[in-house]
N, C-alpha and C positions, 0 to 999 in steps of 0.2 A: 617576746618576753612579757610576764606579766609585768604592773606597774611599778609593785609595791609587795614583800617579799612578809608576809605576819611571823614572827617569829615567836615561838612557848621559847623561854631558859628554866629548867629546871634544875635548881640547887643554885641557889643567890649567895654562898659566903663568897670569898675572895676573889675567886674567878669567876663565878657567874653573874657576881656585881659587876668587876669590871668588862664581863662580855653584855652586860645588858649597857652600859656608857658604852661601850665601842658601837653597836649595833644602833644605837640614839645621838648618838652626834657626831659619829666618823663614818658608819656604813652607808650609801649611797643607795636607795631604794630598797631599806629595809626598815622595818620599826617593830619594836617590842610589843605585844600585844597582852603576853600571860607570861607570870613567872611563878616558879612552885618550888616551896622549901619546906621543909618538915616544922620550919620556926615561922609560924606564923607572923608575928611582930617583924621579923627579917625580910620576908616577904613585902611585905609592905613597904616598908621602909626602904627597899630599893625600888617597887613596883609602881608604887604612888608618884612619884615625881615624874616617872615617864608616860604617865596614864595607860601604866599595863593592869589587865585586871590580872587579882592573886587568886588561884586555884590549889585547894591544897592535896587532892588526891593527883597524883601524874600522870595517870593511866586517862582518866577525862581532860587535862591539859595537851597531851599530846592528840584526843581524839577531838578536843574543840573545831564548831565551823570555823572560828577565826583563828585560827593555826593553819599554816602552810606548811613550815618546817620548824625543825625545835634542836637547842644548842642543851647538849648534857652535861651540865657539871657538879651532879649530882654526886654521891659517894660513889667507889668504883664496883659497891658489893651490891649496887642499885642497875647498872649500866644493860646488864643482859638483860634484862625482862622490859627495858623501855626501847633499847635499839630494837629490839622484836617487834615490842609494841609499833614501833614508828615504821618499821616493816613493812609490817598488818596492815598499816593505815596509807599506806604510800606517800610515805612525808619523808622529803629528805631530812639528816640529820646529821649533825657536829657537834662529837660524841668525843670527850675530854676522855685522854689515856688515864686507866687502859681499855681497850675494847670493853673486856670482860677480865673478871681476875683470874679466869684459868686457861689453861691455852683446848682446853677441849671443847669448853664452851664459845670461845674465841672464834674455834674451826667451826663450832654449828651454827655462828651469827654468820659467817663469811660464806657455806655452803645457803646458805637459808637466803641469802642475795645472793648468790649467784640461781639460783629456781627463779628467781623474778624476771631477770634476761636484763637488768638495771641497775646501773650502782646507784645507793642511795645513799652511803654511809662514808661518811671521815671522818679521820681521827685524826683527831686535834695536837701531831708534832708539829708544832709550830716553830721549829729551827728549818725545817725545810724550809720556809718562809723569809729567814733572815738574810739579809742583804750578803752578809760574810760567808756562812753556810751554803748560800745559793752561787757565791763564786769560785768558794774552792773548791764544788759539785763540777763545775762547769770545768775547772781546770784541770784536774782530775781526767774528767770524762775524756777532754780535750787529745792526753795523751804526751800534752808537753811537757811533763815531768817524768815520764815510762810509767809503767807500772809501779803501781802504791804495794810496798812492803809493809810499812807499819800506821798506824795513828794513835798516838798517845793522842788522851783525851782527860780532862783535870775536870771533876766538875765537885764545888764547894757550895755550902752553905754557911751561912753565918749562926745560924742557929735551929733546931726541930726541936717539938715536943718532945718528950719522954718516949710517945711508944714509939716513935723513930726508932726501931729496932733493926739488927743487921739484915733478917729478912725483909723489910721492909725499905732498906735502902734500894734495895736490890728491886725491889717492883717498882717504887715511886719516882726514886733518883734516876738509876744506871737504864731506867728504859728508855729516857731520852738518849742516850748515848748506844743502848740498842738501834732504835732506828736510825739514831747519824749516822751508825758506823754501817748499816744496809746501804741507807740511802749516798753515800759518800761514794762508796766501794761498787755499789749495784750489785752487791751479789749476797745472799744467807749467810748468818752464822753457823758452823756446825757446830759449835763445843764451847763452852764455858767452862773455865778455872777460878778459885778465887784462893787470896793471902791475907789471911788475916796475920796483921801486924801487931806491934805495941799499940794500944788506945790512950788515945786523949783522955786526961782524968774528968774533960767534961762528961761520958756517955756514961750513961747508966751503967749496973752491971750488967757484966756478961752482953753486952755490946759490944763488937768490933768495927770501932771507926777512929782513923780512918780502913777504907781495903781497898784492895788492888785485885780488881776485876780485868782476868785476859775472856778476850773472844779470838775464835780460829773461824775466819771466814775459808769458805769451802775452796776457794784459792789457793788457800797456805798462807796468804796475807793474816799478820797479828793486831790487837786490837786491844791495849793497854786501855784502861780507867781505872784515875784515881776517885775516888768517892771520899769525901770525907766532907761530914755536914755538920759539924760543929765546931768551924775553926776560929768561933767568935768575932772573923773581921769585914767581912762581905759574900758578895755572890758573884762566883768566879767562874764563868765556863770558857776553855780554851780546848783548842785543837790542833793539830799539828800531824801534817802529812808527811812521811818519810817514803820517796819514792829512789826510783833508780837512776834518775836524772835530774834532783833536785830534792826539796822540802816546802813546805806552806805556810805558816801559823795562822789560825785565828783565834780572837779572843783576848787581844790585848790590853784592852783598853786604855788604849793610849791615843784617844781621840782628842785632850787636851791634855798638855804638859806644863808645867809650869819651875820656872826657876824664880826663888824669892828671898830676898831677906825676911828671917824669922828674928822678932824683937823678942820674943819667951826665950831664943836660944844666944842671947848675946848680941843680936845681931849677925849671927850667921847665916850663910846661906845656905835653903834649906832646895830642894827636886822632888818634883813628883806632882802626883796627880789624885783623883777619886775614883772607889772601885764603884760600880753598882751596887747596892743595896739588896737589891732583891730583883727575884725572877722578872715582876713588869718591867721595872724600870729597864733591864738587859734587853726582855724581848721585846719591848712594848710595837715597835713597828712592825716586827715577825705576825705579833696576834691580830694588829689589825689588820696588814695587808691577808694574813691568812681569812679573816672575817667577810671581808671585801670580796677577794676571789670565791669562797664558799657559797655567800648570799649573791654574785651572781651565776654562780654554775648552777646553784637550785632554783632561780629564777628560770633559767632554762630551762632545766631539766622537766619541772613542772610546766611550761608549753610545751614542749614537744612530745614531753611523755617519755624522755631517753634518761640520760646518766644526769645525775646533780651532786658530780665530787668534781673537785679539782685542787687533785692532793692526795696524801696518803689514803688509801682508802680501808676496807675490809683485814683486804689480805695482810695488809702493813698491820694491823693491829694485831692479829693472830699471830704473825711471825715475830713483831715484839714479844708478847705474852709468851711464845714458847721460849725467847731465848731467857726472858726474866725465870719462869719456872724451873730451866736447867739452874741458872745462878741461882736461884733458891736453895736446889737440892745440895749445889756445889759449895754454898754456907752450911750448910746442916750435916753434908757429910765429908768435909774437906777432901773431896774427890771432884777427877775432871768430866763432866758432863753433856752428854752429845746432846745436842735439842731433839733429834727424833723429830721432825714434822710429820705428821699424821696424813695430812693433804698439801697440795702442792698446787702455785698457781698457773 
């Protein structure tokens, strides 16, 4: 293996600052070298501390001498032309959902690695990563519950911008819960439903949130999600396995509980606990350890010349994207939606 893994981040807001700290003082044989944001001043400001140089066109970042491999978390309408890019140049790369924002382009990134004879590419669902996720896969797999009939799946936010819109739920949000309910299940979506309910007088107009997103895996196994991203109180993901010989949850968060007297309430006694806040703070182990495994499967990969994923890869992204675009149409036309997959792995 090589020594020492140079990695470009391209797109420094929120996650790509915190993927350049993960990759600077959690990832083991890797360091930041170039980061590249459309915002100059942001660049800096997160690239200077780690002595990454700022590069602001992407296209020369990702073909720099001192680039090995490069993390995308640039906007998702940026993502095709630089996974190519990285392609073209033989750099591995971990590439923030979605692959690409459509599922045909999604299928020409994924045939276009497979021409190489190499995987180079992953995509950044980093709940396959999480400690919870990764055990009710296993239980699941196991068999000790029979076969998985249903997965309700709740996934909240406390707050979005404005263009948070119902389409966009459907790409940003429900695609994490695309590829849980693949990777949970191990088998395709073929169909998307969605119900749009009463809305929160939080959402804009002509917003539907919260909704209630079904998927029909090609089983006959169902695949409930609630979406709803402005319930003003935290970041809530849970899951829950309904099989034929049991059930599972995750997502409780009930790692600490507490019973107390409250002196605001009398002196009463008050239960309970704190939800997470936000996405990092939930996933924060899931990113790293996903970071970790990444920078060293591309370490590898780049000695020997073979595969540098370890994790979701190509194919996983095209088959989120397709199942996100049925749910799209199945907003727009409150009709049920096959995904139609184009190609097949």
């Amino acid at each position: 293996m090589t020594d020492e893994l140079r990695v470009a981040v391209l797109g420094v807001g929120k996650m790509g600052s915190f993927h350049v700290e993960s990759l600077s003082r959690r990832t083991r044989g890797a360091r930041v070298t170039v980061v590249s944001d459309f915002a100059d001043e942001q660049a800096h400001r997160v690239g200077d501390p780690v002595g990454a140089r700022v590069v602001a066109d992407p296209a020369a970042a990702i073909a720099a001498d001192d680039v090995d491999a490069v993390v995308l978390a640039s906007p998702g309408a940026a993502h095709e032309a630089q996974v190519l890019a990285c392609l073209e140049a033989g750099k591995p790369v971990l590439c923030e959902k979605p692959l690409t924002t459509e599922a045909s382009t999604a299928a020409a990134v994924y045939r276009r690695e497979t021409a190489l004879g190499r995987r180079l590419v992953q995509v950044g669902f980093m709940r396959r990563f999480d400690h919870e996720y990764a055990a009710l896969q296993r239980m699941i797999a196991s068999g000790e519950l029979g076969a998985p009939l249903m997965l309700h799946c709740t996934h909240r936010n406390p707050a979005v911008p404005d263009f948070f819109d119902s389409e966009f739920m459907i790409r940003d949000s429900v695609v994490h819960e695309a590829d849980t309910a693949r990777f949970l299940l191990g088998e395709e979506i073929a169909a998307v439903s969605v119900v749009k309910g009463r809305p929160t007088a939080e959402a804009p107009a002509g917003v539907s949130d919260p909704m209630l997103v079904l998927f029909e895996a090609e089983s006959g196994a169902l695949v409930t999600v609630e979406i709803f991203v402005r319930t003003g109180i935290a970041y809530e993901v849970r899951t829950e396995v309904v099989a034929e010989r049991g059930s599972a949850t995750i997502g409780l968060d009930q790692h600490l509980v507490t019973k107390r007297v409250s002196p605001d309430r009398g002196g009463v006694g008050t239960w309970g606990g704190t939800i997470t806040p936000d996405f990092v703070a939930r996933f924060g182990q899931a990113y790293d350890d996903q970071m970790q495994r990444w920078a060293d499967a591309a370490r590898r990969g780049i000695a020997t010349g073979g595969d540098a994923v370890d994790g979701p890869g190509s194919w996983d992204g095209y088959a989120a994207a397709a199942v996100c675009e049925a749910g799209v149409a199945a907003v727009v036309k409150g009709e049920r939606i096959e995904t139609g997959m184009e190609v097949r792995a």
